[in-house]
VOMI-978834 format. One line per 4 residues: number of its first residue (from 1); their letters; for each residue y, x, z of N, C-alpha, C. Coordinates in steps of 0.1 Angstrom, whole numbers. Last residue first. Layout:
<pts>
NUM> a> Y X Z Y X Z Y X Z ~ ... $
</pts>
This chain:
<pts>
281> xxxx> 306 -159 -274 315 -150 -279 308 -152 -297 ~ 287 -176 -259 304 -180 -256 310 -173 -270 ~ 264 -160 -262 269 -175 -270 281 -178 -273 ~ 262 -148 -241 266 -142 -258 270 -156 -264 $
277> xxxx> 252 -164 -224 268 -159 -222 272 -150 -235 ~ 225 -169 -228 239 -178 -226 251 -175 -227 ~ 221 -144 -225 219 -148 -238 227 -159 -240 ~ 222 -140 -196 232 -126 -206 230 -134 -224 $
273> xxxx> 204 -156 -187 217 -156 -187 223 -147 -195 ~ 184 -144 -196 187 -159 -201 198 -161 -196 ~ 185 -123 -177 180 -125 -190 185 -131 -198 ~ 186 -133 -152 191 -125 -159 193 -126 -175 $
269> xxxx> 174 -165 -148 169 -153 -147 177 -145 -154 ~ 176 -196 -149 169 -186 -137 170 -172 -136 ~ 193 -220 -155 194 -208 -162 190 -201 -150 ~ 207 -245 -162 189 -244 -159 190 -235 -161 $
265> xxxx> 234 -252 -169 235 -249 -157 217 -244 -150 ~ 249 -236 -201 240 -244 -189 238 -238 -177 ~ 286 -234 -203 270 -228 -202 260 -238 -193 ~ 318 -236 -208 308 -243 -214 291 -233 -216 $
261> xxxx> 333 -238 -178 327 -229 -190 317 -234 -196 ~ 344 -252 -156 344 -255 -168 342 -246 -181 ~ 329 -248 -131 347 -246 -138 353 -247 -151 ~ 306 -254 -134 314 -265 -129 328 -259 -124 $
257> xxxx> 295 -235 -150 296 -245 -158 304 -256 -149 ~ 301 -210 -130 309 -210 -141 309 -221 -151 ~ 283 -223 -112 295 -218 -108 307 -221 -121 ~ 259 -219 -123 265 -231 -120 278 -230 -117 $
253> xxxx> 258 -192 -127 257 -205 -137 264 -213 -135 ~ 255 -185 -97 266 -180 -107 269 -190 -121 ~ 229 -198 -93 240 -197 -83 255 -196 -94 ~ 212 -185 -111 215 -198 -111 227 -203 -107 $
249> xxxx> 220 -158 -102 222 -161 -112 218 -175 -114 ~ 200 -163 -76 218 -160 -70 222 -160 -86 ~ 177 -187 -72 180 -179 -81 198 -175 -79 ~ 183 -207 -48 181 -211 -55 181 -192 -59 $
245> xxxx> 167 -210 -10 181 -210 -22 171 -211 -37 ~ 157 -225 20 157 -217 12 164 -216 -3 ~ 160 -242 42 165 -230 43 161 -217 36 ~ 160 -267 36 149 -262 45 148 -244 44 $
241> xxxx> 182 -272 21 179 -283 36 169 -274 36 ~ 177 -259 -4 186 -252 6 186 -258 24 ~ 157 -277 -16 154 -260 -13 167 -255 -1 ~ 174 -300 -17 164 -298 -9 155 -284 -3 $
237> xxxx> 191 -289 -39 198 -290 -23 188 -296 -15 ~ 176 -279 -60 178 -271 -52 187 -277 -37 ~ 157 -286 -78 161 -299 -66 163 -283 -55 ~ 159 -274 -101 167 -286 -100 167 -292 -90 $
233> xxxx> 135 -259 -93 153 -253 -89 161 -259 -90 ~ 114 -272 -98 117 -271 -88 135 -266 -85 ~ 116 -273 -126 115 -286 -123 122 -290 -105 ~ 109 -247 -134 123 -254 -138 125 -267 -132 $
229> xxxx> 81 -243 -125 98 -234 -116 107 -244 -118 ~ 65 -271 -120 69 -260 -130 82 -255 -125 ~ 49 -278 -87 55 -283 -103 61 -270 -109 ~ 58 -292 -56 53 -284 -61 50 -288 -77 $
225> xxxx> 71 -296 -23 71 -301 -34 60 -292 -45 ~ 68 -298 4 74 -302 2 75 -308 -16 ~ 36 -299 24 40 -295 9 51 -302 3 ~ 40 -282 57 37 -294 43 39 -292 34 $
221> xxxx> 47 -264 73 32 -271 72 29 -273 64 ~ 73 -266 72 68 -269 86 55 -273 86 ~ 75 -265 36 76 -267 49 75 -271 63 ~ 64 -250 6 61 -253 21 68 -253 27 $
217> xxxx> 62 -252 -27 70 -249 -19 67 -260 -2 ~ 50 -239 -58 48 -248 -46 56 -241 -30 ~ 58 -233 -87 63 -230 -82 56 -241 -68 ~ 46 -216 -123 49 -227 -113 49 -224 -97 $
213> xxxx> 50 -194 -135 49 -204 -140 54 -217 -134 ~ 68 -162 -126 57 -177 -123 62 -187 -133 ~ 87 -142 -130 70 -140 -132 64 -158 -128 ~ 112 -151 -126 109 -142 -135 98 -143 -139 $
209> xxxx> 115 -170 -102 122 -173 -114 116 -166 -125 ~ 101 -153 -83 100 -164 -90 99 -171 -100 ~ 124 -130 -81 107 -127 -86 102 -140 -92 ~ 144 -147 -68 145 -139 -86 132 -138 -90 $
205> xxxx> 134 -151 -43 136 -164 -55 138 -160 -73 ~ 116 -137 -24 126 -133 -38 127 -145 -47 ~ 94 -139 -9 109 -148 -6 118 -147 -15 ~ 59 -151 -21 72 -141 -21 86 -148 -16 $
201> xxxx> 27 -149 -31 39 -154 -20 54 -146 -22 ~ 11 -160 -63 20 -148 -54 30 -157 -44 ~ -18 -155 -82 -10 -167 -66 3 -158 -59 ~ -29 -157 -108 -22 -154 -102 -19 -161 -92 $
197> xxxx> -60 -162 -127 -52 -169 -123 -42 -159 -115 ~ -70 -141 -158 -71 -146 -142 -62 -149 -134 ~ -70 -126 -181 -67 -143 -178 -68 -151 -165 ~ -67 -104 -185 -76 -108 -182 -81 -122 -182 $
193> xxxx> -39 -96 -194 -50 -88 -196 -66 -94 -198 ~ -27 -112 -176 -22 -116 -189 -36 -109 -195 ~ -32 -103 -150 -33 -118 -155 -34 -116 -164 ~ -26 -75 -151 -40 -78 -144 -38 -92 -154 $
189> xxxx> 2 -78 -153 -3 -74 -163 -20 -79 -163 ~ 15 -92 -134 13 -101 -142 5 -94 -152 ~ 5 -66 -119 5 -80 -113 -3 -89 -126 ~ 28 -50 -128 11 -43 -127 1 -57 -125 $
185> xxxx> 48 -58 -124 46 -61 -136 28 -54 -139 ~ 50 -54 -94 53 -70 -103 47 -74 -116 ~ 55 -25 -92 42 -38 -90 42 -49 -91 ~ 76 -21 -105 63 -15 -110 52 -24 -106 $
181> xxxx> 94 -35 -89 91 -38 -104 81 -31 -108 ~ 89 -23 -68 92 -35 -65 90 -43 -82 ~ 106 1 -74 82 4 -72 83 -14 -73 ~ 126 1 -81 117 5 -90 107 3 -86 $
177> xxxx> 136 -14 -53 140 -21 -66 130 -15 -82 ~ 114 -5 -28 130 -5 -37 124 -9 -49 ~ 98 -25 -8 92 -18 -20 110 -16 -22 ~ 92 -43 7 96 -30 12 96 -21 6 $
173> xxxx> 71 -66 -5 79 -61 3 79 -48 10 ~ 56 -69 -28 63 -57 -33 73 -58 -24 ~ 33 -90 -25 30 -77 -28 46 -65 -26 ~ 35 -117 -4 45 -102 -8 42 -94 -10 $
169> xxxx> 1 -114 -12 10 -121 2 22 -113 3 ~ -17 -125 -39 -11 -117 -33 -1 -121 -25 ~ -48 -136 -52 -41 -136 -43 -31 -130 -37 ~ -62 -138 -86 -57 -124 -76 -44 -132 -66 $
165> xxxx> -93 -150 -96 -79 -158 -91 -72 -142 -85 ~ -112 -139 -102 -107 -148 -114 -98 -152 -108 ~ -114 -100 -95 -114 -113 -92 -107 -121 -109 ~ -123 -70 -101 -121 -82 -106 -123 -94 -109 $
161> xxxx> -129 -52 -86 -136 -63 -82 -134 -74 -91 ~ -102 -39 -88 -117 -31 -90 -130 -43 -88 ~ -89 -56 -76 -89 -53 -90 -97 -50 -93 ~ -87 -43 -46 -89 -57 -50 -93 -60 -64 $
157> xxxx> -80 -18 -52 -90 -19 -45 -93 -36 -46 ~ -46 -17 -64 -61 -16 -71 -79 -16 -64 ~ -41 -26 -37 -40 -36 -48 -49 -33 -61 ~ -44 -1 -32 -46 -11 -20 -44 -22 -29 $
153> xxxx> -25 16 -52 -44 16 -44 -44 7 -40 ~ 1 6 -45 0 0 -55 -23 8 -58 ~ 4 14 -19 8 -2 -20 -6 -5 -34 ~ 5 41 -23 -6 33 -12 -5 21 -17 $
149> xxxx> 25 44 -41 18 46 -44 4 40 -39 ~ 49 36 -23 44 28 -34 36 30 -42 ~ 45 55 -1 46 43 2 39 31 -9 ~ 29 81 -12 39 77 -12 39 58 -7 $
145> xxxx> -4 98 2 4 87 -9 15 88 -4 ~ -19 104 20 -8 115 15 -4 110 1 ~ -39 85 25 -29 86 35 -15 97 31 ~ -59 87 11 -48 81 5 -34 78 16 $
141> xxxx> -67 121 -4 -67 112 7 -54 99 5 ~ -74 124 -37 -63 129 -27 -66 118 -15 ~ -85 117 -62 -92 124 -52 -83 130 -43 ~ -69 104 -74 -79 96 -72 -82 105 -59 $
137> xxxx> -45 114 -89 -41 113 -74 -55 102 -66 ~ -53 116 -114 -51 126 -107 -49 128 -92 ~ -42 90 -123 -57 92 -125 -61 108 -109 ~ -20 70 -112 -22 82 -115 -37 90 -112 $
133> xxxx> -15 36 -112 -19 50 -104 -23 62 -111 ~ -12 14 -121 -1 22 -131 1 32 -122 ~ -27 -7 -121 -17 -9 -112 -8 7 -116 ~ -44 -4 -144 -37 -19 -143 -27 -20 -131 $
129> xxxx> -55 22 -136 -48 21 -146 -39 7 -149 ~ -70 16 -118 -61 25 -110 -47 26 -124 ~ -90 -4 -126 -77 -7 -116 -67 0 -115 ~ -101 18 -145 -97 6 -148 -87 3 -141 $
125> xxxx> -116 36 -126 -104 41 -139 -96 31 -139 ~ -127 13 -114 -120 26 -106 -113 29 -113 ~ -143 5 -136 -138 -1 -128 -124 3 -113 ~ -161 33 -136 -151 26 -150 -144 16 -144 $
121> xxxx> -173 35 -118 -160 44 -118 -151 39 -132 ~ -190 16 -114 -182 16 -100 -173 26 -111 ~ -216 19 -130 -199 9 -134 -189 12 -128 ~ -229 36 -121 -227 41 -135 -216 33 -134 $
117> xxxx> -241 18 -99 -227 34 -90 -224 36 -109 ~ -234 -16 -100 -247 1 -100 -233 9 -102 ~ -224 -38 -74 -219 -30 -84 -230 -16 -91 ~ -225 -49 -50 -236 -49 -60 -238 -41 -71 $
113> xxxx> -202 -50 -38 -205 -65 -47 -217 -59 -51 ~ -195 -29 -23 -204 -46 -18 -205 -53 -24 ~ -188 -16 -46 -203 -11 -44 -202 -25 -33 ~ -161 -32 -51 -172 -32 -65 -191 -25 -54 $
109> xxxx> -151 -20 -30 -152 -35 -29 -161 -38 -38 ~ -148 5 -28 -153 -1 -15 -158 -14 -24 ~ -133 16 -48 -146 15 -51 -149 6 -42 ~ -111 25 -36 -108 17 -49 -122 11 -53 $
105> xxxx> -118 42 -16 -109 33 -17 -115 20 -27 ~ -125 67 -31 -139 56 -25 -129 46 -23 ~ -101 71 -45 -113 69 -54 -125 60 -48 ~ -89 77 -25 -82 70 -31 -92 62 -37 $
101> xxxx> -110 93 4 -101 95 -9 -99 76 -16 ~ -121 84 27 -115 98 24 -101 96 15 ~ -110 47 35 -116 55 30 -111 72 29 ~ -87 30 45 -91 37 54 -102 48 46 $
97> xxxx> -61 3 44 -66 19 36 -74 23 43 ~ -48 -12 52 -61 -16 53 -67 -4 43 ~ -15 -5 46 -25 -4 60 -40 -7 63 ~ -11 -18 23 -15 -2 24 -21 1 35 $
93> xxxx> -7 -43 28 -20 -39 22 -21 -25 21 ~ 16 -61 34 16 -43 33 2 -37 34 ~ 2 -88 29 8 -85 31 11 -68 39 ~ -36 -87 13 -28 -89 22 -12 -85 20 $
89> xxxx> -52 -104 -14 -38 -88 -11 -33 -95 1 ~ -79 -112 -25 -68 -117 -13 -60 -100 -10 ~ -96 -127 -48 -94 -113 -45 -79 -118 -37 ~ -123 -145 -58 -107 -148 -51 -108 -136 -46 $
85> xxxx> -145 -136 -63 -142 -147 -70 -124 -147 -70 ~ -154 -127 -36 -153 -118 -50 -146 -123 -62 ~ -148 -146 -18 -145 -137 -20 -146 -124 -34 ~ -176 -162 -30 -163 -166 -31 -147 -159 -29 $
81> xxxx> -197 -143 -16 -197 -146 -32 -182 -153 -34 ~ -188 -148 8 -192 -134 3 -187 -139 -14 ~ -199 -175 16 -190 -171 11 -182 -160 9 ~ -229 -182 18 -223 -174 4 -207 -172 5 $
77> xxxx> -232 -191 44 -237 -180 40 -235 -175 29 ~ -219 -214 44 -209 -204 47 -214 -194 41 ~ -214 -240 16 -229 -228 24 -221 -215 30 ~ -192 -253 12 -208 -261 12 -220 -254 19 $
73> xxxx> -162 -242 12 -176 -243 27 -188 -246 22 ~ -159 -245 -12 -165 -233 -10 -173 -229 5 ~ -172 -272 -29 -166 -270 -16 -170 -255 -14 ~ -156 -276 -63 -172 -268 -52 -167 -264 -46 $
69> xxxx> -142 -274 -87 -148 -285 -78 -158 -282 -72 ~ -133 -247 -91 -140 -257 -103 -154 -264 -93 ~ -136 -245 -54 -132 -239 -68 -140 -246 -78 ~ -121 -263 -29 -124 -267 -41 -127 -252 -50 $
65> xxxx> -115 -270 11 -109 -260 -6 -117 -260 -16 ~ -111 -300 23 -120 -292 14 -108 -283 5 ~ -104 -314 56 -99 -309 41 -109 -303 36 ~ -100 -295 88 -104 -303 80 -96 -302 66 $
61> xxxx> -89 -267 93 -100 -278 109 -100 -284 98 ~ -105 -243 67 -95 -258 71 -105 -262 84 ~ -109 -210 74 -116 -223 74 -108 -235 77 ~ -98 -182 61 -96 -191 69 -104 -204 62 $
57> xxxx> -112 -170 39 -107 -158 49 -103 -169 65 ~ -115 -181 15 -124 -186 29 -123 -176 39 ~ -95 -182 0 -108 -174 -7 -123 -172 9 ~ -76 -195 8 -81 -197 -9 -91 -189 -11 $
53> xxxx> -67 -194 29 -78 -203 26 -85 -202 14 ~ -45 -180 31 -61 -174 36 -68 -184 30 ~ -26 -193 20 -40 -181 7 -45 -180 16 ~ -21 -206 43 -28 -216 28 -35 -201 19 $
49> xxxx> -13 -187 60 -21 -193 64 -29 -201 46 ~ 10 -182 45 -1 -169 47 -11 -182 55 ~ 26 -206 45 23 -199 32 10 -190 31 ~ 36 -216 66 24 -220 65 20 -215 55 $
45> xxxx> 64 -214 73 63 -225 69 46 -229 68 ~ 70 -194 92 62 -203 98 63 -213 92 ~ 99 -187 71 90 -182 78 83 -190 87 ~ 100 -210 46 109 -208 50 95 -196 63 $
41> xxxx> 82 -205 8 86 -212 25 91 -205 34 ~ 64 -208 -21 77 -201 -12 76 -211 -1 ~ 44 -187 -44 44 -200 -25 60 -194 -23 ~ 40 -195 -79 41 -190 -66 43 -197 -56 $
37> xxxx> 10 -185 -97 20 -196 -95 24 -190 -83 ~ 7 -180 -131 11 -174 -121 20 -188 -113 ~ -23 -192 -147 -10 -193 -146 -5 -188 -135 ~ -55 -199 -151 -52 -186 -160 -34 -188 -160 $
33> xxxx> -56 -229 -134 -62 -216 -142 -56 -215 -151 ~ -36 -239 -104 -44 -245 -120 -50 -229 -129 ~ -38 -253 -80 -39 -241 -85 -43 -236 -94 ~ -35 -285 -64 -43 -278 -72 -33 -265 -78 $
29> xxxx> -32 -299 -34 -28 -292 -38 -35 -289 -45 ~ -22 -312 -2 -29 -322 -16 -23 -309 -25 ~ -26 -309 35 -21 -304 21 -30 -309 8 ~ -22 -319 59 -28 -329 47 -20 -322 37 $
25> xxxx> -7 -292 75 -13 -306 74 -10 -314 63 ~ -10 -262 90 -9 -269 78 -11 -285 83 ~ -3 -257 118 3 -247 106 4 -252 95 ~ 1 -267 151 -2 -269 136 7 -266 127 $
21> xxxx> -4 -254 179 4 -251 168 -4 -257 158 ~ -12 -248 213 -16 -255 199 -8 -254 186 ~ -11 -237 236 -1 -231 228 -7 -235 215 ~ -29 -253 253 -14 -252 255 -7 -246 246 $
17> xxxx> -55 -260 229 -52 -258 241 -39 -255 240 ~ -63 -271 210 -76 -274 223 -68 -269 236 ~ -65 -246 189 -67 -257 189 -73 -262 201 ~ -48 -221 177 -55 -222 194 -57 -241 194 $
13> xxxx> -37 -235 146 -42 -222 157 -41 -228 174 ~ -46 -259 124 -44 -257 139 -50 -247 142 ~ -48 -271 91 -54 -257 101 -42 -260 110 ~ -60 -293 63 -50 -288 74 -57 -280 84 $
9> xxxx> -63 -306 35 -64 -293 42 -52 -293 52 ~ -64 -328 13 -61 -331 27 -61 -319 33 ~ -77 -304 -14 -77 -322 -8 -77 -319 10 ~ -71 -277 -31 -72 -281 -17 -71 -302 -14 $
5> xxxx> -81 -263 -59 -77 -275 -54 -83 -273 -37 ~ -83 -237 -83 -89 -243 -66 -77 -258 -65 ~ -104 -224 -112 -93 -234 -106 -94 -239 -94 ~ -111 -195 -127 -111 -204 -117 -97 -214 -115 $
1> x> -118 -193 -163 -113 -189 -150 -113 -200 -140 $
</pts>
């Protein structure tokens, strides 16, 4: 599977003129293969701007994006083929619905790859079944979806293509707490299934803690830091200087190890907390 690396990458919107903005600058960044990794940053830290890159939706003003070392600029004219490669979930991806039905939906993206119409529907099955859509609700317009039903099409339309990297920009904002785990775990299932890298943005520091491996964290552009979750949550009073937290059950850990309960304080996730805390007893 793929691996991207960004060297020096930086992007300026309206460059040249009075409302110039730089989004990224001299980002030094690898994306390592077949691991969920996630983007955190504070808003206009530059998160949605860096996945556009990752599949040449955006063009660095300068820097190379890399896949297994190949500038994906080297020939604009393929980068068609790089998109197929890097499958990009926009943020509320339901709105980019537009086909009759569910079914052409989910297809759109396999028939511009080339796809012969005999594969296009095992690939259709496929997706609609790795995002945990209801075979039955293929041929329904997808506008008479449920919120987390559109969400979770619109993410099997990416799938259907299956990409070696799956790009996702808050797949599961605005989702409640069940569809928000339905498509989390549709997510890491795609990865685990297939071995294709994961990118997920998200502000959920629990999601984080739960599904990623590793963790790169943006500010005002930059790359504050980036490394294995556990490495990052330890430098949580620089997560908090730029206005972002730690796991609210880290929060609590700590709490209760610096009143003196004998539990560790590296403790991310529910889970591993309820196992800590049998211990006591």
């Amino acid at each position: 599977m793929a691996e991207i690396k960004l060297e020096n990458v930086s992007y300026v919107y309206s460059e040249g003129t009075p409302f110039e903005i730089s989004a990224l600058e001299g980002i030094n960044l690898t994306i390592k293969s077949g691991i969920v990794t996630g983007i955190i940053g504070h808003t206009g830290s530059g998160k949605s701007t860096l996945v556009q890159m990752l599949n040449g939706l955006v063009k660095p003003a300068s820097g190379k994006v890399l896949i297994d070392n190949k500038d994906i600029w080297e020939n604009p004219k393929e980068i068609s083929k790089v998109r197929s490669r890097v499958g990009l979930v926009m943020q509320y991806p339901e709105y980019q619905l537009f086909e009759e039905t569910v079914r052409a939906d989910i297809a759109f993206g396999p028939k511009n790859m080339g796809v012969e119409e005999k594969d296009i529907e095992e690939l259709v099955l496929e997706a609609a079944d790795f995002v945990g859509l209801d075979r039955e609700l293929l041929d329904k317009s997808p506008f008479d979806l449920s919120g987390g039903q559109k969400r979770r099409a619109a993410i099997a339309g990416i799938i259907a293509m299956r990409p070696e990297v799956l790009v996702l920009d808050e797949p599961a904002a605005g989702l409640d707490p069940s569809g928000r785990e339905k498509i989390m775990q549709s997510i890491i299932g795609y990865g685990k299934s297939t071995g294709a890298s994961i990118v997920i943005v998200s502000h959920s520091m629990e999601d984080m803690a739960r599904f990623c491996d590793e963790i790169v964290v943006l500010s005002d552009g930059k790359l504050l830091m980036s490394g294995k979750k556990e490495e990052v949550f330890l430098r949580s009073k620089e997560l908090v200087s730029v206005g972002l937290d730690i796991p609210q059950i880290t929060s609590v850990m700590n709490m209760l190890s610096q009143s003196g309960i004998k539990v560790a304080s590296n403790i991310y996730t529910v889970e591993d907390a309820l196992s800590e805390i049998y211990k006591l007893f």
